[in-house]
Backbone as a ProteinNet text record, in pm:
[ID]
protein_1_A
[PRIMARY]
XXXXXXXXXXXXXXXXXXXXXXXXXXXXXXXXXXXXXXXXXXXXXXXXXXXXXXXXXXXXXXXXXXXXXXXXXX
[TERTIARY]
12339.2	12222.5	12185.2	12080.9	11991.7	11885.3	11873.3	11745.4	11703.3	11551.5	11467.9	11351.1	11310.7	11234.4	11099.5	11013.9	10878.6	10764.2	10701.7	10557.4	10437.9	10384.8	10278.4	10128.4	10020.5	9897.5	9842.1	9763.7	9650.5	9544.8	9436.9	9370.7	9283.1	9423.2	9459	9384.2	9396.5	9316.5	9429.1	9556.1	9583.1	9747.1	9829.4	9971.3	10075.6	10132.6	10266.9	10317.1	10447.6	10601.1	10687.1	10717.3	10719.1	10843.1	10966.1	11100.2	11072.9	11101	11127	11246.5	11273.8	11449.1	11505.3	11446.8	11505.3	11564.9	11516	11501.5	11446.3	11333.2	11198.9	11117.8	11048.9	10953.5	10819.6	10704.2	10596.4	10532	10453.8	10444.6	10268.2	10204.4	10074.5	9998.6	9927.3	9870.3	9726.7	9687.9	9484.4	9463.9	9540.6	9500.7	9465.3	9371.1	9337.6	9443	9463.4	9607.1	9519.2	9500.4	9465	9501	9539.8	9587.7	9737.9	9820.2	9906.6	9915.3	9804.8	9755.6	9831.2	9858.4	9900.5	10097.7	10169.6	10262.3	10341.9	10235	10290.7	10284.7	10145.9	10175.1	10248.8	10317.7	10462.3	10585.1	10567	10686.9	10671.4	10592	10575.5	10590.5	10534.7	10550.1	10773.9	10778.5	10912	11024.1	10985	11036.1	11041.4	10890.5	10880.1	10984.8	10968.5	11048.9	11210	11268.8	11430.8	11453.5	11377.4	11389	11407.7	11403.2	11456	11316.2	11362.4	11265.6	11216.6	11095.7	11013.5	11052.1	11103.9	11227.1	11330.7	11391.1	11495.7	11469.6	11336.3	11274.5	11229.4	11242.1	11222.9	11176.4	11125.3	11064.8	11130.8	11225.2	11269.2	11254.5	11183	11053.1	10944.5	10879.2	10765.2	10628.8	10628.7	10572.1	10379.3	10371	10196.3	10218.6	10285.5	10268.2	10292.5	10262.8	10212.7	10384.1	10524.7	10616.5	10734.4	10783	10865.8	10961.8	11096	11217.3	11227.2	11239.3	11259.4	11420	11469.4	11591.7	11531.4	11667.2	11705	11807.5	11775.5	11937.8	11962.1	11999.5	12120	12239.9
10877.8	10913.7	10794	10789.1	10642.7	10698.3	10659.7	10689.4	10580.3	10571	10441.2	10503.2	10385.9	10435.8	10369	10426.3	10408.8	10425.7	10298.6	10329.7	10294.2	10384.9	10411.2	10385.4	10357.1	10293.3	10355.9	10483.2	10508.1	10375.3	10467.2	10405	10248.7	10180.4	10057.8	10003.9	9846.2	9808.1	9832	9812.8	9856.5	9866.9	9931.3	10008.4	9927.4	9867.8	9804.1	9882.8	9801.2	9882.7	9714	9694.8	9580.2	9615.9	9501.6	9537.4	9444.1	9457.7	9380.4	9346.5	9235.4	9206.9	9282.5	9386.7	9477.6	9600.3	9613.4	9753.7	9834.5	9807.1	9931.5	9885.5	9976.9	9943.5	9959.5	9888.3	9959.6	9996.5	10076	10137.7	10127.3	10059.6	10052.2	10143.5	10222.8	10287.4	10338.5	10360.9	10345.3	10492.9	10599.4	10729.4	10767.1	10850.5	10902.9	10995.6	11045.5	11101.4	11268.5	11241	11417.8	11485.3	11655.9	11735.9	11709.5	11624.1	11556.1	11450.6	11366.2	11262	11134.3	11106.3	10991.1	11028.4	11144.5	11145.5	11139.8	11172.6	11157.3	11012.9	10972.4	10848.9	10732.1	10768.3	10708.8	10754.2	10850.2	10888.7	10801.6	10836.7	10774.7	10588.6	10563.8	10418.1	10411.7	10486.3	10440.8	10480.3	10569.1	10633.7	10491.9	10438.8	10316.6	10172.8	10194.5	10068.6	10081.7	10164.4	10189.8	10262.8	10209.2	10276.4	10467	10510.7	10666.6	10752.9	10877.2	10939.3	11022.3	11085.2	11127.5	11241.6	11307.4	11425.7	11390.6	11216.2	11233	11128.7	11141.1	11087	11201.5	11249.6	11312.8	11228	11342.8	11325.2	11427.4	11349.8	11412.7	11451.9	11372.8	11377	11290	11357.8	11253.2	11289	11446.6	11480	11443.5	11461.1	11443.8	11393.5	11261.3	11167.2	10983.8	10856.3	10762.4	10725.4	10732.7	10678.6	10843.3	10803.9	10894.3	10809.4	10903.2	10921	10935.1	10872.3	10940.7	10909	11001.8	11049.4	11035.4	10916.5	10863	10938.3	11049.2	11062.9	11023.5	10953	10850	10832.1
-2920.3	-2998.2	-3087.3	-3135.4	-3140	-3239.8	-3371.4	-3433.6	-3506.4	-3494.2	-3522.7	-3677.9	-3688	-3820.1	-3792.6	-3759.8	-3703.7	-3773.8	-3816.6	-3876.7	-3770.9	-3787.8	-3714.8	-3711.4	-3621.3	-3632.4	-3542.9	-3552.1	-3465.3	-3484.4	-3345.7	-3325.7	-3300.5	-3270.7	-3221.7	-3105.6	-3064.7	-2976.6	-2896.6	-2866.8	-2758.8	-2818.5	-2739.1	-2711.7	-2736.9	-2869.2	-2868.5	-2961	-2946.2	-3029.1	-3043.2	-3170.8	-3213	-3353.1	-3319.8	-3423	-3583.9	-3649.9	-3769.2	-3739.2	-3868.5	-3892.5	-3955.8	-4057.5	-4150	-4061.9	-3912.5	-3857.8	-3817.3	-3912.5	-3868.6	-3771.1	-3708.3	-3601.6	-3633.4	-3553.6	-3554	-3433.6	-3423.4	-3310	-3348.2	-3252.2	-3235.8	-3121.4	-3174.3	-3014.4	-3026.6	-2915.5	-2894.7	-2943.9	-2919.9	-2936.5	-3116.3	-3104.8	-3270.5	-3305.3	-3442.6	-3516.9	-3516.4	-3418.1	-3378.6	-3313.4	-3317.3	-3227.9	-3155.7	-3263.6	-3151.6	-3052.4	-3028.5	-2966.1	-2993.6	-3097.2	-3169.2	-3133.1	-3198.7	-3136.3	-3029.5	-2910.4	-2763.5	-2730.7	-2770.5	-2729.1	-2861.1	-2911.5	-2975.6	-2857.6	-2834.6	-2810.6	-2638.1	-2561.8	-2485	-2457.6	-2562.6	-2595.4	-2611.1	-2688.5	-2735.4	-2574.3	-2521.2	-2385.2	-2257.8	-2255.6	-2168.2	-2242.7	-2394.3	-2425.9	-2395.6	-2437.7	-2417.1	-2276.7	-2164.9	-2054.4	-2021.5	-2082.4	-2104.7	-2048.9	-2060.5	-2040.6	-2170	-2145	-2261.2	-2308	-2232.6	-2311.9	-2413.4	-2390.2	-2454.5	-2579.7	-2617.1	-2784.2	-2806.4	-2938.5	-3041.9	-3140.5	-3267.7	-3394.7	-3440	-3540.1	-3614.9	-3728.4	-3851	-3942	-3926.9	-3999.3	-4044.8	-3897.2	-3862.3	-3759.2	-3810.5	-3884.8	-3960.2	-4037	-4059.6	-4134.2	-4089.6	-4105.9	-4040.1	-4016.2	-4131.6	-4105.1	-4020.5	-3914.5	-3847	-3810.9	-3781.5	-3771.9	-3590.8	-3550	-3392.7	-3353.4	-3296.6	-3236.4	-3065.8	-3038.2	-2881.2	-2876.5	-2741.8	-2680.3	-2575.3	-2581.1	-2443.5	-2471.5
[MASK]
++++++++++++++++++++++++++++++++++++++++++++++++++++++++++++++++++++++++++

């Protein structure tokens, strides 16, 4: 199990996920912070980066808000 600390950027020109030296990530993506839109495609983004599948990222806080907690299980 694997948890990252993710700040977040709707509505982006396009789809990255990018580390600091401190740890935290950011996660850039095209979708608007609506209806859930913005979380899938985090989670999706973070699923393609650590090879895994999209079942096994979670949000663990920070579900409607820009900084989240996501839980890797591998």
């Amino acid at each position: 199990m694997k948890k990252l600390l993710v700040k977040v950027k709707p509505n982006a020109r396009e789809n990255s996920l990018r580390q600091f030296q401190d740890g935290t990530w950011i996660a850039e993506v095209k979708a608007p912070p609506k209806d859930g839109k913005a979380n899938r495609a985090v989670i999706e983004l973070i699923a393609k980066q650590f090879k895994v599948t999209k079942s096994q990222v979670s949000i663990k806080s920070g579900e409607s808000g820009r900084i989240k907690l996501i839980q890797l299980n591998i």
